[in-house]
Backbone as JSON, one array per atom type, in Angstrom:
{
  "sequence": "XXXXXXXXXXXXXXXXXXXXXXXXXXXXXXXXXXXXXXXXXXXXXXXXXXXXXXXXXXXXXXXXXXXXXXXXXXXXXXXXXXXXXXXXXXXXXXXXXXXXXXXXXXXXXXXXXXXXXXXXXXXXXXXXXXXXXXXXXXXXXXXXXXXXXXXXXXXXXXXXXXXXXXXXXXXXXXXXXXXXXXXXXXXXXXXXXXXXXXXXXXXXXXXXXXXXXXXXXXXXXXXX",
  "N": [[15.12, -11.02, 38.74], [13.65, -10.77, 35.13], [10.45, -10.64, 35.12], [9.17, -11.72, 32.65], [9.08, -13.73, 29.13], [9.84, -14.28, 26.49], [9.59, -17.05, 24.85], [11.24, -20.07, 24.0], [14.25, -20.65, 21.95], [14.59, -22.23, 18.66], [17.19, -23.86, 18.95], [17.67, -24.46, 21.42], [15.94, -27.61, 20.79], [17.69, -28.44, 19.2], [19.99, -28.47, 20.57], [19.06, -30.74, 22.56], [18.94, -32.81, 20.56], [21.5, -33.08, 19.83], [22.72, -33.18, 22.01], [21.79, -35.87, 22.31], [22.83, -37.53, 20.6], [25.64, -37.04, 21.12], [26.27, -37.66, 23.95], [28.08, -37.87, 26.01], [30.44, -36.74, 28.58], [32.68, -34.83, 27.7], [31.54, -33.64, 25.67], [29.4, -32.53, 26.28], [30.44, -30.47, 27.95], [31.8, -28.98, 26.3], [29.9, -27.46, 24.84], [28.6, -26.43, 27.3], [27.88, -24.18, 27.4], [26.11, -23.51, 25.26], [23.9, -25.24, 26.54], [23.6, -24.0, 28.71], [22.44, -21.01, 27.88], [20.5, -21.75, 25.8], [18.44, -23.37, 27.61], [19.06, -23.37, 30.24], [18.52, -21.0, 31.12], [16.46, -19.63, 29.98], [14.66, -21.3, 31.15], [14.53, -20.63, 33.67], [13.71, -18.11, 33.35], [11.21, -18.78, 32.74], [10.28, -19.76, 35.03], [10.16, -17.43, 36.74], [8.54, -15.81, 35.23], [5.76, -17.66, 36.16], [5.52, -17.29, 38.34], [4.18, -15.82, 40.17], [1.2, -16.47, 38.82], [1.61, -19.3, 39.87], [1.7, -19.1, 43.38], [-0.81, -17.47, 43.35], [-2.66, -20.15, 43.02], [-1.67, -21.61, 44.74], [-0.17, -20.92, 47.87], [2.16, -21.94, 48.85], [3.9, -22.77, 47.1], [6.65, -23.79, 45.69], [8.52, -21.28, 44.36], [11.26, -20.28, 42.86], [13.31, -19.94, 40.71], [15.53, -21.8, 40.06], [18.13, -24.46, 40.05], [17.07, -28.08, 41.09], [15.63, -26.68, 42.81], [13.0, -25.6, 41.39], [13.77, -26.79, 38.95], [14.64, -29.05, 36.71], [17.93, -31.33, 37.33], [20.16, -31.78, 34.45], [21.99, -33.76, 34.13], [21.84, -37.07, 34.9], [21.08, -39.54, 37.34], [22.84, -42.28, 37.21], [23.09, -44.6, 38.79], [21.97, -47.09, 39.55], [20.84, -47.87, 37.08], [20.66, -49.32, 33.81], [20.96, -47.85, 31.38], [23.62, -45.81, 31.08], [24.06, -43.36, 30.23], [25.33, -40.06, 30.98], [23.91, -38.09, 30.72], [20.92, -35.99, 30.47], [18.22, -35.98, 28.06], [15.83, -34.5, 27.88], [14.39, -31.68, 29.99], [12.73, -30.4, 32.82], [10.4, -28.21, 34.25], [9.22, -28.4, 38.35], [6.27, -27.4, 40.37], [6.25, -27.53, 43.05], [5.22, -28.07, 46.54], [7.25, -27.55, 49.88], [8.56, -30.18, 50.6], [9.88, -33.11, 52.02], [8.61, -35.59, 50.85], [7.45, -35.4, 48.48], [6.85, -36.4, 46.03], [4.9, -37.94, 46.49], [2.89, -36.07, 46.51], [0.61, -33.84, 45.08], [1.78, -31.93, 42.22], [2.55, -29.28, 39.96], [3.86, -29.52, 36.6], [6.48, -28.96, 33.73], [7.78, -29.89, 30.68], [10.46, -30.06, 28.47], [11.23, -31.33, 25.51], [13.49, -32.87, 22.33], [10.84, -33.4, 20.85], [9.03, -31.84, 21.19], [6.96, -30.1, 23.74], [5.29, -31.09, 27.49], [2.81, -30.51, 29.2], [1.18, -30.14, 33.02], [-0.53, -31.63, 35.68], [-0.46, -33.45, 38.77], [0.41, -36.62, 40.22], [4.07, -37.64, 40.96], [4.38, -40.6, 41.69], [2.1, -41.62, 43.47], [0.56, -42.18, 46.39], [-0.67, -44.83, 47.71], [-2.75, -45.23, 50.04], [-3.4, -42.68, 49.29], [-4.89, -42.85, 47.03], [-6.37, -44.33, 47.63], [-8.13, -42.99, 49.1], [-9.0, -40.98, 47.36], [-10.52, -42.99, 45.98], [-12.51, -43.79, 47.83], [-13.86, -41.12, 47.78], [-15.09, -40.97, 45.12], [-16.68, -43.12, 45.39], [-18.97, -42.53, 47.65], [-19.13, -40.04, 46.67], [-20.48, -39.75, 44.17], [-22.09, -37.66, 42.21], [-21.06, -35.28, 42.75], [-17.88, -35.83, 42.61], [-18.98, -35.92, 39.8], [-19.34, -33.19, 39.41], [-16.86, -31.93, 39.61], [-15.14, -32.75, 37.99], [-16.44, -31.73, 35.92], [-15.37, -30.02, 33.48], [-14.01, -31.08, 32.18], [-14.94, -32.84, 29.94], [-15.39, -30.67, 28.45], [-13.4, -29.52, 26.47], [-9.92, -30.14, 25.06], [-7.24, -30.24, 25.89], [-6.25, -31.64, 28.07], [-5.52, -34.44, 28.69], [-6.56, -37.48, 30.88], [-4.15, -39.38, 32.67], [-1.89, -42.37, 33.87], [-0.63, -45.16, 35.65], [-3.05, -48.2, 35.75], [-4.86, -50.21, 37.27], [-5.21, -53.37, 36.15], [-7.51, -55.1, 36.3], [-11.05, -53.64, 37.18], [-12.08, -52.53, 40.61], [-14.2, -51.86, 41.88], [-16.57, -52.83, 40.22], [-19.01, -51.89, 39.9], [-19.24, -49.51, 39.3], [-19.62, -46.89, 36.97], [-18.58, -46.44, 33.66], [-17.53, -43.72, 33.03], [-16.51, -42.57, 35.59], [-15.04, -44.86, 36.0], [-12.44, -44.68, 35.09], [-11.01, -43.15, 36.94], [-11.37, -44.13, 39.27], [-9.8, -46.68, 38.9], [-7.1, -45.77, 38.86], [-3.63, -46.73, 39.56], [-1.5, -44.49, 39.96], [-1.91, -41.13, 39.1], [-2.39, -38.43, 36.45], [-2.67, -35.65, 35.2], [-2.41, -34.45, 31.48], [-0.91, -32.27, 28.98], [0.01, -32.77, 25.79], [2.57, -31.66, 23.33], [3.1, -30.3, 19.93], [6.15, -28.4, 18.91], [5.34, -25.81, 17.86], [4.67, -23.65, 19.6], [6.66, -23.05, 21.03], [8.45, -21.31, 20.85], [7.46, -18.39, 21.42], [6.13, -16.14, 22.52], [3.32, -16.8, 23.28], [3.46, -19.33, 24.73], [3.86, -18.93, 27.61], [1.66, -17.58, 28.19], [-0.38, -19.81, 27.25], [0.89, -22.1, 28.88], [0.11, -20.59, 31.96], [-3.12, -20.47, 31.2], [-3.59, -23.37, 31.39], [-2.72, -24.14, 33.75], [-4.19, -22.57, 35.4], [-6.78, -24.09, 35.12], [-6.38, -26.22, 36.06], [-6.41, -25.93, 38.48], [-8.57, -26.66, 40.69], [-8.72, -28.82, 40.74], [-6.37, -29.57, 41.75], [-6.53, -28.4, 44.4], [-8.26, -30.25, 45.27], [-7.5, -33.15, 45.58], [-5.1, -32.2, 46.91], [-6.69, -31.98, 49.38], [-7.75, -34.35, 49.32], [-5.53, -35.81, 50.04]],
  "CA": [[14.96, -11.6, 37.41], [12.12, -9.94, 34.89], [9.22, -12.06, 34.97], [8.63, -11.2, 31.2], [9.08, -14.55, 28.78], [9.65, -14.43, 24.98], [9.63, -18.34, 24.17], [12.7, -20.93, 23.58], [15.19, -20.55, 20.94], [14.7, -23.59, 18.13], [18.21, -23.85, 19.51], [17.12, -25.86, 22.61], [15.4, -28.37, 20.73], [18.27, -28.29, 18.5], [21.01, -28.75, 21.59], [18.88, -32.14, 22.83], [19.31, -33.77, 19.4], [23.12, -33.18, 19.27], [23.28, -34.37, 22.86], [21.28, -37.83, 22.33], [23.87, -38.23, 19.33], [27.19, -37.41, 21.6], [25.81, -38.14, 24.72], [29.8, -37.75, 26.64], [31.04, -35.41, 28.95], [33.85, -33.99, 27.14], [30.81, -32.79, 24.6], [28.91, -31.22, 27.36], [31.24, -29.87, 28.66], [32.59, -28.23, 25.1], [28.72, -27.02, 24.9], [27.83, -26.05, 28.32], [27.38, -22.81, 27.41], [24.55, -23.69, 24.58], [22.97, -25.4, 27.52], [23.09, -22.47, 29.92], [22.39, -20.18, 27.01], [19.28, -22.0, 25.73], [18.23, -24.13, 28.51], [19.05, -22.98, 31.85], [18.33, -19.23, 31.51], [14.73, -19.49, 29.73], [14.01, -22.23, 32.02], [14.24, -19.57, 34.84], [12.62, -17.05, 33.01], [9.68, -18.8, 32.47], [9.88, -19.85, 35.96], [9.99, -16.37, 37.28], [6.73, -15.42, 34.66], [4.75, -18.31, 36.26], [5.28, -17.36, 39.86], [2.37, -15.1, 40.75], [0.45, -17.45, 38.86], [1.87, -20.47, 40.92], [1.43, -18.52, 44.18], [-1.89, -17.34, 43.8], [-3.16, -21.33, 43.21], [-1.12, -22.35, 46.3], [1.12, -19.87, 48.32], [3.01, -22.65, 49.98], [4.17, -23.26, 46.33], [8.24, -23.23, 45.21], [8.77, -20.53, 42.45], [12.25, -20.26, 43.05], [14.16, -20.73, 39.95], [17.1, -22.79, 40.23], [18.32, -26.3, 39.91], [17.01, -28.8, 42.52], [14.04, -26.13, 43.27], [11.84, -25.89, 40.53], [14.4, -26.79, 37.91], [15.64, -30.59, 36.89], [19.23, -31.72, 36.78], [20.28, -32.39, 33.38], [23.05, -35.02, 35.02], [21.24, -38.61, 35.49], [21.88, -40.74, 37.81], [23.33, -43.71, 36.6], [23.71, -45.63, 39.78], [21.21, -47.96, 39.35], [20.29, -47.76, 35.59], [21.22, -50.09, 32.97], [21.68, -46.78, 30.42], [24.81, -45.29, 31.78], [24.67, -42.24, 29.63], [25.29, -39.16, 31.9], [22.86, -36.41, 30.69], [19.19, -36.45, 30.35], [17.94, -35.63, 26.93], [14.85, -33.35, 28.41], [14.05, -30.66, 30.92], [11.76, -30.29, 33.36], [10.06, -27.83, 35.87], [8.31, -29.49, 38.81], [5.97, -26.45, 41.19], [5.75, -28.36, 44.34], [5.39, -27.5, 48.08], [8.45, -28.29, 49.9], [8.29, -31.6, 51.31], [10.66, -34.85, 51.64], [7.76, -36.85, 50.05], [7.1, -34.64, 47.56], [6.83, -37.32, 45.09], [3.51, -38.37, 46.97], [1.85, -34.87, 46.69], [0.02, -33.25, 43.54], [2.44, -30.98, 41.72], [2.41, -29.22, 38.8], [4.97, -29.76, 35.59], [6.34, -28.53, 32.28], [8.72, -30.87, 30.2], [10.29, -29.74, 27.27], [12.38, -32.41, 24.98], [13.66, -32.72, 21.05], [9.87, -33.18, 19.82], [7.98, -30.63, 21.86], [6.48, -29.88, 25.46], [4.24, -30.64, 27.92], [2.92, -29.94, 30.87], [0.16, -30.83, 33.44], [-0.43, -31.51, 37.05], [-1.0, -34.68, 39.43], [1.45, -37.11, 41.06], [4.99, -38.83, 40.33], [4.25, -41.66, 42.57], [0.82, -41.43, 44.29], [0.89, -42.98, 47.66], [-1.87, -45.85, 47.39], [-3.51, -44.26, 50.41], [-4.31, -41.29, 48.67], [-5.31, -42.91, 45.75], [-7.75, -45.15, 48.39], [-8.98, -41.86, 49.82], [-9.64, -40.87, 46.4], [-11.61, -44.19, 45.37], [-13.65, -43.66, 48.65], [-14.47, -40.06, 47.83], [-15.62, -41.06, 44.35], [-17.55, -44.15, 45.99], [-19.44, -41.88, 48.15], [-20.02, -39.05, 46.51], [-20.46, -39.45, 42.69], [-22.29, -37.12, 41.86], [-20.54, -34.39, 43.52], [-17.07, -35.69, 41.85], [-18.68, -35.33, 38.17], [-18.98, -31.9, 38.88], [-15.22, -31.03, 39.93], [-14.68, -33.06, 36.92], [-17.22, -31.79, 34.09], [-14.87, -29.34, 32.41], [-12.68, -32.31, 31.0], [-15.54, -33.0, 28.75], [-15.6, -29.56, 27.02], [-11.94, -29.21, 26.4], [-9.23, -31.23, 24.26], [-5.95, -30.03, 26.53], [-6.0, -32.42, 28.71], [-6.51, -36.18, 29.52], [-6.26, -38.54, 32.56], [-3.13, -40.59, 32.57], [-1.14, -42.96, 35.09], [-0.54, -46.43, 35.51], [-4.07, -48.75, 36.1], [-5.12, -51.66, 37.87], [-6.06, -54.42, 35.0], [-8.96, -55.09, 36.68], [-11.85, -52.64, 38.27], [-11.76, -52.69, 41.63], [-15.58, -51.63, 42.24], [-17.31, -53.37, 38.85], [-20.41, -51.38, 39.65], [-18.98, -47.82, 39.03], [-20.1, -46.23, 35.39], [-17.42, -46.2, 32.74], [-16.69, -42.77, 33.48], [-15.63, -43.12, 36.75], [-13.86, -46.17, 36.33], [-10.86, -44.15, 34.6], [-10.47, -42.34, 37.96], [-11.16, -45.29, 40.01], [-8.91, -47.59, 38.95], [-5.47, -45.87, 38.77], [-2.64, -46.45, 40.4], [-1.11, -43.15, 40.12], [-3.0, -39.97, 38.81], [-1.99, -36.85, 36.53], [-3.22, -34.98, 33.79], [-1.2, -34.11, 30.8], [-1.26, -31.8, 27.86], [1.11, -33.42, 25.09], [1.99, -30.32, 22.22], [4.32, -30.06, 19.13], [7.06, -27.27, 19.31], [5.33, -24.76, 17.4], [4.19, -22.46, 20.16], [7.73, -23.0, 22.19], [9.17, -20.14, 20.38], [6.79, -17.14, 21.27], [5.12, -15.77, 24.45], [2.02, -17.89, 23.58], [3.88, -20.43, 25.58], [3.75, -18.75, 29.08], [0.29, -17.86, 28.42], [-0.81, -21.05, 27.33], [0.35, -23.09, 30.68], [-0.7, -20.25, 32.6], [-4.0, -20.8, 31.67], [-3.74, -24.5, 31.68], [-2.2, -24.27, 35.27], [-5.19, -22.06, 36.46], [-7.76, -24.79, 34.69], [-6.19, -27.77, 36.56], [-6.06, -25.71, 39.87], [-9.33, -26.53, 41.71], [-8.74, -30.34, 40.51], [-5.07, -29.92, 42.0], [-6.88, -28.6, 45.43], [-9.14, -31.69, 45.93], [-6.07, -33.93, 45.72], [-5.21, -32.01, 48.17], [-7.7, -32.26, 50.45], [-7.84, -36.04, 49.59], [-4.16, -36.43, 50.83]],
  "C": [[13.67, -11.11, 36.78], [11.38, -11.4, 34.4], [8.46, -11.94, 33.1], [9.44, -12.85, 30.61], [9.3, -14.85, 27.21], [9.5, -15.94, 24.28], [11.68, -18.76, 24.23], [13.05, -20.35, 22.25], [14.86, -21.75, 19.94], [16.13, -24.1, 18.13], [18.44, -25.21, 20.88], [16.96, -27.44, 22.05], [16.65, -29.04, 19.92], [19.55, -29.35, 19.43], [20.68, -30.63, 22.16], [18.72, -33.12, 21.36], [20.57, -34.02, 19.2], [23.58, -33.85, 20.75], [23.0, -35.52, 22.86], [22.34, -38.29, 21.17], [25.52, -38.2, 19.79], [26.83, -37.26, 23.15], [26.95, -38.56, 26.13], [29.81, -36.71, 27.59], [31.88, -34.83, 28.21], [32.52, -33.55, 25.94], [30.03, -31.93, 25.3], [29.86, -30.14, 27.5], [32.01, -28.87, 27.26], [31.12, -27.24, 24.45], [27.64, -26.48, 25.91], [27.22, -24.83, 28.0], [26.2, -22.47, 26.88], [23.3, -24.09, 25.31], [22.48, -24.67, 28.17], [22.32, -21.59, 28.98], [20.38, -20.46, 26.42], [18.44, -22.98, 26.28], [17.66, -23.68, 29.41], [18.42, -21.86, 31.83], [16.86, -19.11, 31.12], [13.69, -20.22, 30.51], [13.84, -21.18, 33.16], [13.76, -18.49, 34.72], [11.45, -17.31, 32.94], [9.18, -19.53, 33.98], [9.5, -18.36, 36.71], [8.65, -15.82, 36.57], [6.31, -16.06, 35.38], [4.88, -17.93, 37.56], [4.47, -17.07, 40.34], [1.32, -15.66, 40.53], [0.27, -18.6, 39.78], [1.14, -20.11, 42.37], [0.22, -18.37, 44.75], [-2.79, -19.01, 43.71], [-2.84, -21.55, 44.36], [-0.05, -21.49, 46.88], [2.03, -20.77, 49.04], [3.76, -23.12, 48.59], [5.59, -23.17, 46.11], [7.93, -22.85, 43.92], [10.56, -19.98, 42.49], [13.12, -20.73, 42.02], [15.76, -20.71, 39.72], [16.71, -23.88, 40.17], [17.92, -26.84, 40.92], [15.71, -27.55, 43.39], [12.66, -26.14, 42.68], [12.43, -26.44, 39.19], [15.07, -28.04, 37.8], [17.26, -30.13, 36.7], [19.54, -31.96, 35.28], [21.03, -33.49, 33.81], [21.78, -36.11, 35.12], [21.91, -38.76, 36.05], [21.79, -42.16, 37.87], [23.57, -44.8, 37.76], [23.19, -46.89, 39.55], [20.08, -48.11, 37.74], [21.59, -48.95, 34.83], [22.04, -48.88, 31.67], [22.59, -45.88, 31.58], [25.29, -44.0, 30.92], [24.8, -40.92, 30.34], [24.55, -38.3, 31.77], [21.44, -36.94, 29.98], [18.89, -35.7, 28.54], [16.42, -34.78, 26.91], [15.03, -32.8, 29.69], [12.98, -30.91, 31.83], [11.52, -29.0, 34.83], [8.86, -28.33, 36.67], [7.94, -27.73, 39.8], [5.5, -27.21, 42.32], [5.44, -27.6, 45.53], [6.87, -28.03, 48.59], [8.38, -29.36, 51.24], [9.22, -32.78, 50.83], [10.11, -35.48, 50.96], [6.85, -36.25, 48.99], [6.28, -35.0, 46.49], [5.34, -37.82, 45.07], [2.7, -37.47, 46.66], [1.62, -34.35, 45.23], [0.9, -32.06, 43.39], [2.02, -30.03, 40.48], [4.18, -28.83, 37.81], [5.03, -29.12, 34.51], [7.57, -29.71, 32.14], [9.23, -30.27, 28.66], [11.55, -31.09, 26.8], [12.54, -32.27, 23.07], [12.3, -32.52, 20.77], [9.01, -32.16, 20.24], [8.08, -30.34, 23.32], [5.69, -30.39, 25.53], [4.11, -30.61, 28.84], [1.51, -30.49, 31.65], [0.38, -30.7, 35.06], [-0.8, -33.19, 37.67], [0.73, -35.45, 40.11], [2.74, -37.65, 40.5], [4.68, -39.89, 40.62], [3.09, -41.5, 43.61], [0.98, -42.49, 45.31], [-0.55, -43.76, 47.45], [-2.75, -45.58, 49.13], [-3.86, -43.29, 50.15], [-4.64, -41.79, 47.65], [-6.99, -43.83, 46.52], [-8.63, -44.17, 48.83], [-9.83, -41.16, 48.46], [-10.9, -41.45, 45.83], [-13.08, -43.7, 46.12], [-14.5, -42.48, 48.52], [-15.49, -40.1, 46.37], [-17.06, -42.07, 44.43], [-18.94, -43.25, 46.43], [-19.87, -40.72, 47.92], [-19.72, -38.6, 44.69], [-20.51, -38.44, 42.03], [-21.51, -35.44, 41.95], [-19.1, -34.16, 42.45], [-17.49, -35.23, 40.1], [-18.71, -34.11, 38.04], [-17.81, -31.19, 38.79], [-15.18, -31.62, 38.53], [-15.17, -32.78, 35.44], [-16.08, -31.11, 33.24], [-13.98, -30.46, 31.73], [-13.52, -32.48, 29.98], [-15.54, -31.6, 27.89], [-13.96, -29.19, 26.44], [-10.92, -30.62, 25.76], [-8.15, -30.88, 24.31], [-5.34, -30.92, 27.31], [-6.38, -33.78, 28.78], [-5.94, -36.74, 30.64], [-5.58, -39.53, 32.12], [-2.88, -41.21, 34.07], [-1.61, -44.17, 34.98], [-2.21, -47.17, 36.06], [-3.84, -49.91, 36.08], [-5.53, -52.26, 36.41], [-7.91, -55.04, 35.18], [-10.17, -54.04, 37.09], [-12.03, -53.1, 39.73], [-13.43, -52.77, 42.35], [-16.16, -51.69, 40.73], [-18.39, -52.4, 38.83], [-20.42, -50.06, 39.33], [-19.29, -47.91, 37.98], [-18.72, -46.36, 34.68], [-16.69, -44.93, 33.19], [-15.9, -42.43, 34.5], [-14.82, -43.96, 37.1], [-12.49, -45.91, 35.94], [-10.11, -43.19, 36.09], [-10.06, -43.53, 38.76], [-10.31, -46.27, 40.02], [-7.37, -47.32, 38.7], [-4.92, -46.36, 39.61], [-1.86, -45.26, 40.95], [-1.97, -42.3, 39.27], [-2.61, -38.96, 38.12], [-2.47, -36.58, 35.4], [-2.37, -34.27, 33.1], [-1.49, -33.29, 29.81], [0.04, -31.86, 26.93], [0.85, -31.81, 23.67], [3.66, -30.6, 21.08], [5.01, -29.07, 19.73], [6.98, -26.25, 18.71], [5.17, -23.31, 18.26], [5.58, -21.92, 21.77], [8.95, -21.9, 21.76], [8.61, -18.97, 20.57], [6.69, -17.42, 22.65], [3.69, -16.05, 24.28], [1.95, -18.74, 24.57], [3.82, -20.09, 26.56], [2.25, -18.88, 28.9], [-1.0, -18.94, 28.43], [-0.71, -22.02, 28.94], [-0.1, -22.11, 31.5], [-2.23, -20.55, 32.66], [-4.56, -22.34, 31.61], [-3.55, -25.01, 33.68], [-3.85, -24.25, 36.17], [-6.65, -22.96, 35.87], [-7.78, -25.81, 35.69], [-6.25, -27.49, 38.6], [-7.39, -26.66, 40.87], [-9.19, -28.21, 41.9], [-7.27, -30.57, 42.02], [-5.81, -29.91, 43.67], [-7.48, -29.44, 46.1], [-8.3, -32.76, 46.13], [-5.35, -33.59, 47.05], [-5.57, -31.85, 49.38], [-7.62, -33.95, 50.64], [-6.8, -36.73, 50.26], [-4.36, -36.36, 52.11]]
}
């Protein structure tokens, strides 16, 4: 597959507005092809661009594009959902390691849906031992963490999301630290309209968002 990338189609964005409005199989299924067409196939092109990137951050990384490797299902599953509509109304690629508990470990993501993309790195579900190993490493060595962490202040790509405790857990930490300290889960996001999802800005852009978030992604991994 050529690792070369031209951008989405405004076709894509186009396809998840007409499915949230017929939202059926028998309409999939009379449109699969628009899916494959501007979906599936750029989704694996722009997985195959990011691989060497991926790689050289972490060589234990999946760049493998296909479904169920680096590539979501569109299919939900409805088993246990109250919305029982069968197809997802966004995309996603997840660059993991390959692991059963995957879910636990720092990844990195893209998402594309009707209003835009975005993309980022950190956990689905952070295991609350690694988020304790975290606390303790911030506990213990403050100063140390503001430096993995200064570049967030010069930059307006990213911020620190994930669910938080209501309370602080250690009152005596600084403000700044207390946004680390008190999550529950952990990931950093970069939210974007859909102007730059039509060109080959768009590889280059998360590439060098990828290789910004890397050294963050490796301490996570160490902390696990």
């Amino acid at each position: 597959m050529s690792s070369s990338f031209p951008g989405f189609s405004p076709q894509a964005l186009a396809f998840f507005e007409e499915l949230a409005a017929n939202n059926r199989k028998d309409w999939f299924e009379a449109h699969r092809s628009d899916y494959e067409e501007f979906l599936l196939e750029p989704l694996k092109s722009l997985v195959a661009a990011l691989a060497n990137t991926m790689v050289a951050i972490d060589g234990e990384l999946v760049t493998m594009p296909a479904v169920d490797k680096t590539i979501s299902r569109i299919y939900r599953d409805t088993r246990f959902s109250r919305d029982k509509s069968p197809y997802k109304c966004r995309m996603w690629l997840t660059f993991k390691r390959y692991r059963p508990d995957w879910k636990e470990t720092p990844c990195f993501y893209f998402e594309i849906n009707a209003e835009g993309y975005r993309y980022g790195m950190g956990f689905y579900c952070a295991a609350k031992d690694t988020m304790d190993r975290l606390r303790q490493y911030i506990e213990s060595s403050p100063e140390r963490f503001r430096e993995e962490i200064a570049w967030l202040a010069g930059q307006d790509r990213f911020v620190v999301a994930g669910e938080s405790y209501k309370r602080p857990l250690n009152a005596a930490l600084p403000d700044d630290l207390q946004q680390w300290h008190m999550r529950k889960n952990l990931y950093l996001v970069c939210n974007r309209p859909p102007s730059r999802l039509f060109s080959a800005q768009l590889l280059e852009e998360i590439q060098s968002g990828f290789q910004q978030l890397a050294p963050l992604y490796r301490l996570l991994w160490q902390l696990r």
